[in-house]
Phi, psi and omega in degrees: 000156205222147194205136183229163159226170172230147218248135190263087187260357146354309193232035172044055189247160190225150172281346145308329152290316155328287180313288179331300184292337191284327161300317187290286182336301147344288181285003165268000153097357169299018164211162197326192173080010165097253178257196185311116183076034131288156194290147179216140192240355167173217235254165166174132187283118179320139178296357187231079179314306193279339145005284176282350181264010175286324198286311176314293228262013152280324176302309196299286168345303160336288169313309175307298180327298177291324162311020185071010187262025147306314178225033182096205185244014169265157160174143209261141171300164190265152186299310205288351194259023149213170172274166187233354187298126193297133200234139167239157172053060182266148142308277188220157181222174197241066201278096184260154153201165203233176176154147185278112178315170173291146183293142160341124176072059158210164217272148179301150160256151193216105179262152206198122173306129173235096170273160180205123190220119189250160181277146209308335201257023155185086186284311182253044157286215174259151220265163189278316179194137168268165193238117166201226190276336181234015117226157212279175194242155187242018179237335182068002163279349148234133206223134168271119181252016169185109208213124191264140169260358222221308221031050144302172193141132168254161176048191226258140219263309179255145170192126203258110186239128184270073214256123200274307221271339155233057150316110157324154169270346147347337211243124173248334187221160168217159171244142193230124159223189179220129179207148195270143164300151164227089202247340178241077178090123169321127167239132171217218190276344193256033160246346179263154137276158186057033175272076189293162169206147169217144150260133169219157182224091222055241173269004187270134201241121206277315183222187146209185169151144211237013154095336179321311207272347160237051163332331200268350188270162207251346173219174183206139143305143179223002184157143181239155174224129155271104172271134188269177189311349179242015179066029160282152188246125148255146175219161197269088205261119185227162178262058162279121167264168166225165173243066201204157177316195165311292199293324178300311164307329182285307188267020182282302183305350185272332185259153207313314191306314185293347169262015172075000000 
């Protein structure tokens, strides 16, 4: 017989919690084998009624953890939802993302590209000029060439174009994130459907990632272009959610405390 579960990342659980917590239940002896950190074969009432909610009450903890309150309002996506391999020497590149509207009546959902683009000689300094639905690159190398309040819609609702290669050389680094408006309330990825995001640079596609490992954020970093000493850009691709508004997150995304 074969037995599966499914992971509710709706409310921002990961099957690394599941698994974590299903150990912990265990060595709290909530499954056969008498006491604690015994061999176990199904469901069985712990000899210590307080036992699972000692084990249970590790989820939360979790959640805390992971939700950043450790470390500020940053805290990092699981490795396996985007690639990582490291890409030299881009020109130009595309940052799409997607998402499913708000149920009839209920306030729209509205996700929004956010660029930060800092200067080569402070690079985690305060960003030189942001790119995002209400201001524009004063140079015209980045540009939202398309932009949803609803994500109504077909294919991909924001899409974002990045041109690296006429890039001042002033400019060393830019950073790309994404954040929901909260203009009705905290909102965050694991309350919208369907959310995606991809970077590409022509047919070649630099990340993806559906937001699942930080569901519980209300915005994530999704990726850096760096430029090196011969003014080639390279990029990095990471997940960081936050937990903060629009505005907080823009001026944020940039700075070290969001690389951990």
């Amino acid at each position: 017989m074969s037995i599966g579960f499914g992971v509710d990342a709706y409310h921002g659980v990961s099957h690394g919690l599941v698994l974590e917590n299903t150990a912990a239940l265990e060595r709290a002896g909530a499954y056969p084998g008498g006491e604690a950190g015994g061999p176990s074969n199904g469901p069985n009432p712990p000899s210590d009624p307080g036992a699972v909610g000692s084990a249970a009450g590790s989820v939360h903890d979790r959640v805390s953890r992971v939700s950043g309150d450790e470390n500020g309002p940053w805290a990092v996506g699981g490795e396996g939802s985007f690639l990582s391999t490291p890409n030299k020497d881009i020109e130009k590149v595309e940052v799409r993302v997607k998402w499913d509207p708000s149920p009839h009546g209920a306030p729209a959902n509205d996700l929004d590209i956010i660029a930060a683009t800092y200067p080569a000689d402070d690079p985690y300094g305060a960003p030189a000029y942001l790119v995002h639905f209400d201001s524009r690159s004063p140079d015209g190398t980045i540009t939202l060439n398309r932009d949803s309040r609803t994500g109504q819609g077909f294919g991909f609702d924001e899409v974002m174009t990045i041109e690296l290669n006429r890039l001042a050389e002033r400019y060393g680094r830019v950073v790309v994130g994404v954040a929901i408006q909260q203009r009705d309330g905290h909102k965050t990825f694991g309350a919208i459907g369907s959310t995606a995001m991809e970077i590409a640079e022509g047919y070649t596609k630099l990340a993806a990632n559906d937001f699942s490992d930080v569901a519980w954020a209300t915005a994530a970093v999704v990726g850096e272009f760096t430029r090196d000493g011969s003014g080639s850009w390279g990029f990095r691709s990471a997940v960081r959610g936050y937990d903060g508004d629009a505005d907080s997150f823009a001026a944020a995304m940039g700075s070290r405390a969001a690389e951990g």
